[in-house]
N, C-alpha and C positions, 0 to 999 in steps of 0.2 A: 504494500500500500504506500506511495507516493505522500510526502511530508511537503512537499513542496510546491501543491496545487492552490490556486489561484480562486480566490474566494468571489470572488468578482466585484463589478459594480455596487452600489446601494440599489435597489429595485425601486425602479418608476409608480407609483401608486394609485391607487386610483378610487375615486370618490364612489362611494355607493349609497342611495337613500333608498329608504320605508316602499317609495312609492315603485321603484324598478323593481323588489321583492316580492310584492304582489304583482305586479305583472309577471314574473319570471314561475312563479306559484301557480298561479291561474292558469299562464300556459302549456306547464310542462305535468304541473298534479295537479286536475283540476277538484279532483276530491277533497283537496284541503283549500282551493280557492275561498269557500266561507271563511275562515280563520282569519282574527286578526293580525297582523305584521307592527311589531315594533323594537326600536333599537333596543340592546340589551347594556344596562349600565356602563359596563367598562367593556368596549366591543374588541381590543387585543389589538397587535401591531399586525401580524400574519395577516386578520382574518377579519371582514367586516362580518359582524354576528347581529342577529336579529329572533328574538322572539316570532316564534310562530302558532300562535294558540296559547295555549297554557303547558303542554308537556312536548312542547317541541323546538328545533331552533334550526335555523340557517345561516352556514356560515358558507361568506363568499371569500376566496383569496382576493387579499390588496393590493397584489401584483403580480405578474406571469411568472414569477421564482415559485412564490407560494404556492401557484397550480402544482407544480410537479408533486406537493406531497397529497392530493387529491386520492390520487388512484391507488396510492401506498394504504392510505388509511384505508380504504373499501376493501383494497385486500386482506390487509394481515388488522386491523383491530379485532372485529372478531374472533381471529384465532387467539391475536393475547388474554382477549377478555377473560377467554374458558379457564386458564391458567393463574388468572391473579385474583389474590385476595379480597379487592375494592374494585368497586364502579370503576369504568374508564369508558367514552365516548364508543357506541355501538354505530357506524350510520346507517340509515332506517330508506333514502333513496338520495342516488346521483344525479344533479343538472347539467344539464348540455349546454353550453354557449351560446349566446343570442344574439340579435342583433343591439339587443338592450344591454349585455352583461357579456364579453369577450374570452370568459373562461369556465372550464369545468367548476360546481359547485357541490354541497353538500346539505341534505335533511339530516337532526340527528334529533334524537330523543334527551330531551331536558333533563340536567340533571342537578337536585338542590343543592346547595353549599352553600358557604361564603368565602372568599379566596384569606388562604393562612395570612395572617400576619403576626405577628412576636405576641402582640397587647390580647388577641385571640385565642391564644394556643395554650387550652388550661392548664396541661400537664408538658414543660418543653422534653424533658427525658422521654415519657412515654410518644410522645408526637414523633420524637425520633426514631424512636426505636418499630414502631409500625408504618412509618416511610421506608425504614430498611430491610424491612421485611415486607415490603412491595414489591420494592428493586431487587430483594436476594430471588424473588419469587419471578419476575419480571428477567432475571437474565438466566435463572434455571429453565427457560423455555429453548425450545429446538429451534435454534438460530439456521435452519434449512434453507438456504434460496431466500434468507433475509437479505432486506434492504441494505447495500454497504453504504459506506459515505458517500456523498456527491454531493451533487449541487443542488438536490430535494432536498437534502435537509443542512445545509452549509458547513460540511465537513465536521459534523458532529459525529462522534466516536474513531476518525482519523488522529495520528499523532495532533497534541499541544501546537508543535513546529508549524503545521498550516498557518497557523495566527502570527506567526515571529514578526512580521512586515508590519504589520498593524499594533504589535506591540510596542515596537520601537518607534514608531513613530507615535505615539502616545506618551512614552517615556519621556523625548524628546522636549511634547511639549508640555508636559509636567516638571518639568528640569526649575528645582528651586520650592517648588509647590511639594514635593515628596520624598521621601530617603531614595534616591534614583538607586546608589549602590545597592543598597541591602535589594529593594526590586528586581533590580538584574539579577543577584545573586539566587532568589528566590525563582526568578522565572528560568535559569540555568540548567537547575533541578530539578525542576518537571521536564523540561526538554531534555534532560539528560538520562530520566527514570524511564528503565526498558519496560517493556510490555511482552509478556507472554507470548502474545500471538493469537491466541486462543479467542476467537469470536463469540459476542454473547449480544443479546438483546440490553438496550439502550432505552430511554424515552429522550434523550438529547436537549431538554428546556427543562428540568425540575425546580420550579420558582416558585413564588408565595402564590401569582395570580393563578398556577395551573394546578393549585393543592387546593382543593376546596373541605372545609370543617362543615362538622355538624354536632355544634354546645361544645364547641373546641376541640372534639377530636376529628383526626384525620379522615374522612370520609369516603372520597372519592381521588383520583388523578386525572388531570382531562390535557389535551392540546395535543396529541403525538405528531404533529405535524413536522419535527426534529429528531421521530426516532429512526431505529435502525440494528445495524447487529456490528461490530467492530469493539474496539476500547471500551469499556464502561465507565472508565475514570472522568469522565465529563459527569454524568450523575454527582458525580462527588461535592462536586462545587458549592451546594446547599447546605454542604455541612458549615461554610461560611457566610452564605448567604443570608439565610434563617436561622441555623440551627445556634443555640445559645455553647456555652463551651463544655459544660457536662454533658447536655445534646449530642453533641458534638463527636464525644467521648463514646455515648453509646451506640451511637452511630455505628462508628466507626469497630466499634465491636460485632455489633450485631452480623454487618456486612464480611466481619473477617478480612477488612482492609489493607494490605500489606503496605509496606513502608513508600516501593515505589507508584502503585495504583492512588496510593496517598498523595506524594509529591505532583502527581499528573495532574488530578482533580484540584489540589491547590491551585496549579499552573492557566487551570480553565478558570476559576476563579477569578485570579488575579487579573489573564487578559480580560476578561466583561468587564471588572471593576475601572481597569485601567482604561479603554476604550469610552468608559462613560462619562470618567473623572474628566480626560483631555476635551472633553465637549465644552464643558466650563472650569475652568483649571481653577477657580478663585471659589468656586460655589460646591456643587452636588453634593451635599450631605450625607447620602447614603450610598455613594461607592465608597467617598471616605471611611465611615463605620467599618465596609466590607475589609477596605485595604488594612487599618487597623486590626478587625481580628486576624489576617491574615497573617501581616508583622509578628503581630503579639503572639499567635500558637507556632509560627516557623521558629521564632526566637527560643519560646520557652520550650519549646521539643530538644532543641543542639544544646540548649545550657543542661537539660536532663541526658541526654547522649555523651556529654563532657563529665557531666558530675559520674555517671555510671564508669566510666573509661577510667576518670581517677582514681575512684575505689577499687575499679580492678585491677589498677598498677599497684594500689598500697597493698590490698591482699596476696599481690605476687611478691614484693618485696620484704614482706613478712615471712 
């Protein structure tokens, strides 16, 4: 698998309203033509989303990148479904392009939540620890004729190394705004941390908006439009995103996380935080938080690898 493929452009987007929904409804299923069509609060970057009745939703890609994970999701969600522990987006029927709407589309069956967030999440230890027992359940699936990285899902579960370009140039312009050294040092180690090889099932985007609670437990996973079968160490990256540092901790247990699948999923980590920092280098609040716990558990991991290494030179020289 090539570390060195080219992520491409930003994707051209494109507006979609209420009122092309219902026409593209009425023309194509005209059985749910009755139902009403309305935006859905936070409708996602991927994906214009719209209520369609009360137990259903349409979600249109917001640009022709986004098409390509269309056909992926109608093939294999279903199969994941049957295998994992929690809800995950079934879709229910596919739209064809129109002259109103230029790309393949999706019906899926609604499903309740509220998207995780820290202030939400009753129990953070237990939240983590049945996120990890999603994904351990999620990549125990027969990766057969799975989806590998591309340009469907932007080189999600390909090496770290994809992102290097982008990294640096975020570095760059963060120079002064952040420990640049220790950064590099930190993004060095996941580019440097080998992989197995060994192919596994992915969901490629695990964030607060695609975790949806029910009275703050874990409930559902929804968005796979970034999965796929390759590295799993991008998964990881929530253990700094969301996960608190005990979280964090049993995360990382639950999953049986080794040292280098660890350093990867940091490495995913860090490039998001840093790509989003360099948008406003004086502002974003919350990639800063990320980059912080980042610093802070790389740091106190090697000063515990130090402190262990000394004791085991004084117990030899005893």
């Amino acid at each position: 698998m090539s570390s060195t493929r080219s992520v491409g452009p930003v994707p051209q987007r494109i507006t979609v309203e209420a009122e092309q929904v219902r026409g593209l409804v009425r023309d194509q299923f005209p059985q749910w033509a009755h139902l009403p069509v309305r935006p859905v609060a936070n409708s996602g970057w991927d994906n214009r989303t719209f209520h369609l009745g009360d137990t259903m939703l349409v979600r249109l890609p917001s640009a022709a990148e986004y098409a390509l994970a269309v056909d992926k999701e109608h093939r294999w969600l279903p199969v994941l479904a049957a295998g994992l522990p929690l809800p995950i987006p079934v879709p229910l029927a596919k739209g064809r392009p129109s002259a109103d709407y230029p790309l393949p589309w999706s019906v899926y069956a609604w499903i309740d939540g509220v998207p995780a967030t820290a202030d939400r999440i009753a129990d953070p230890v237990r939240f983590a620890i049945d996120l990890a027992g999603f994904l351990a359940a999620l990549q125990d699936i027969d990766p057969t004729d799975g989806p590998l990285p591309g340009t469907h899902n932007w080189f999600r579960g390909a090496p770290v190394r994809t992102y290097e370009q982008q990294t640096h140039r975020a570095l760059a312009t963060l120079a002064g705004h952040i420990d640049v050294g220790l950064t590099r040092e930190i993004w060095q180690a996941a580019v440097d941390a080998p992989w197995d090889g060994v192919a596994r099932w992915f969901h490629g985007d695990v964030a607060q908006g695609n975790l949806l609670l029910d009275d703050g437990e874990l409930a559902a996973v929804i968005d796979f439009g970034t999965c796929g079968v390759g590295d799993p160490a991008c998964d990881m990256a929530v253990a700094w995103t969301l996960l608190t540092a005990d979280g964090r901790q049993a995360f990382r247990e639950r999953l049986s996380v080794d040292d280098a699948t660890w350093a990867r999923g940091r490495g995913w980590a860090l490039w998001k935080a840093l790509i989003t920092c360099a948008q406003n280098p004086g502002g974003a609040p919350e990639p800063r938080r990320v980059l912080a716990e980042i610093f802070a558990e790389y740091s106190a991991e090697f000063v515990g690898r130090d402190t262990a290494a000394h004791n085991a030179n004084l117990r030899d020289e005893k």
